[in-house]
C-alpha positions as CSV (number, residue, x, y, z in Angstrom):
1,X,0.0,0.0,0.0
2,X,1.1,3.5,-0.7
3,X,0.9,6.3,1.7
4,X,0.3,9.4,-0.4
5,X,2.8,12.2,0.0
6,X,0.8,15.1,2.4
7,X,1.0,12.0,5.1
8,X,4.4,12.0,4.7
9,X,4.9,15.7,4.9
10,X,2.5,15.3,8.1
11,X,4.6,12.8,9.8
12,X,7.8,14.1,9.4
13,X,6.6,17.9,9.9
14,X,3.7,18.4,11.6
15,X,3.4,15.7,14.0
16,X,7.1,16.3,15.4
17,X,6.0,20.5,15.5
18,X,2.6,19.5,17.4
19,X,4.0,17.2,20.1
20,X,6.8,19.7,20.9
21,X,4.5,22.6,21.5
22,X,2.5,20.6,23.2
23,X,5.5,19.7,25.8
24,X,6.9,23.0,25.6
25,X,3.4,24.2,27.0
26,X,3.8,21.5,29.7
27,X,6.6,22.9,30.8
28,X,5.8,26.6,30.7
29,X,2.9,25.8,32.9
30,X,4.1,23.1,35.0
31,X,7.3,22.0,35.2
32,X,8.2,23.9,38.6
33,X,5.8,22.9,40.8
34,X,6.2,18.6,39.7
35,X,10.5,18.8,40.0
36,X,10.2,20.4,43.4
37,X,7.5,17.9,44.5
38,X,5.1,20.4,45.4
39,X,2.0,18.7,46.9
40,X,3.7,15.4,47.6
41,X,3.9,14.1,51.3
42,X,6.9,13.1,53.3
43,X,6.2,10.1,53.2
44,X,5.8,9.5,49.1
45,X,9.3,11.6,48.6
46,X,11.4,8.9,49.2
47,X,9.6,6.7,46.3
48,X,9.4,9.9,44.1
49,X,12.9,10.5,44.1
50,X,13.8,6.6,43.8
51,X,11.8,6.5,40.8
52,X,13.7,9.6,39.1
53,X,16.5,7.9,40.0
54,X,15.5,4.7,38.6
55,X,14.5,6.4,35.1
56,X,17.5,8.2,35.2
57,X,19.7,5.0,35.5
58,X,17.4,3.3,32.3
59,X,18.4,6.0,30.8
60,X,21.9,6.4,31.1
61,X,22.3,2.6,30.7
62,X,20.7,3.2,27.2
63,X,22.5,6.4,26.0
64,X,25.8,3.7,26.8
65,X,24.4,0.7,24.6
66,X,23.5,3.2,22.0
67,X,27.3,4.6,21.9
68,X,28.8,0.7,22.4
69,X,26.6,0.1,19.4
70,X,26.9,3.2,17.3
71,X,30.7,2.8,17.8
72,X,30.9,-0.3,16.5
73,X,28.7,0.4,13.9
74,X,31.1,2.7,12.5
75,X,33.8,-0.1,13.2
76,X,32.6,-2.4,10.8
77,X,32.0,-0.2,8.1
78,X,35.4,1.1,7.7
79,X,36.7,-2.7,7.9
């Protein structure tokens, strides 16, 4: 089947434009109060902040598999 060409032009322009303003609004209006933990109890810090930390870890651990991979990547197509 053959996707006609304004889908294309959608999914590579439009789509990408649409979801950024749409985060970039997130963040103008809310960011703040959710990074500081602003209406959080005491006792629910402790599992917020293990659960950045957690998601920060996954992705760390990815950015390195993508660089082992990338790197050898690059390795193979110059041998």
């Amino acid at each position: 089947m053959q996707v006609p060409g304004i889908y294309k032009f959608i999914i590579k322009y439009i789509t990408p434009l649409f979801l950024f303003s749409i985060l970039g609004i997130w963040f103008w209006q809310e960011w703040i109060p959710i990074i500081f933990m602003k209406g959080v109890s005491e006792i629910n810090q402790a599992y917020v902040l293990g659960t950045r930390a957690g998601l920060l870890l996954i992705f760390l651990t990815l950015v390195i598999l993508v660089k082992i991979a990338w790197g050898r990547r690059k390795k193979t197509r110059v041998g």
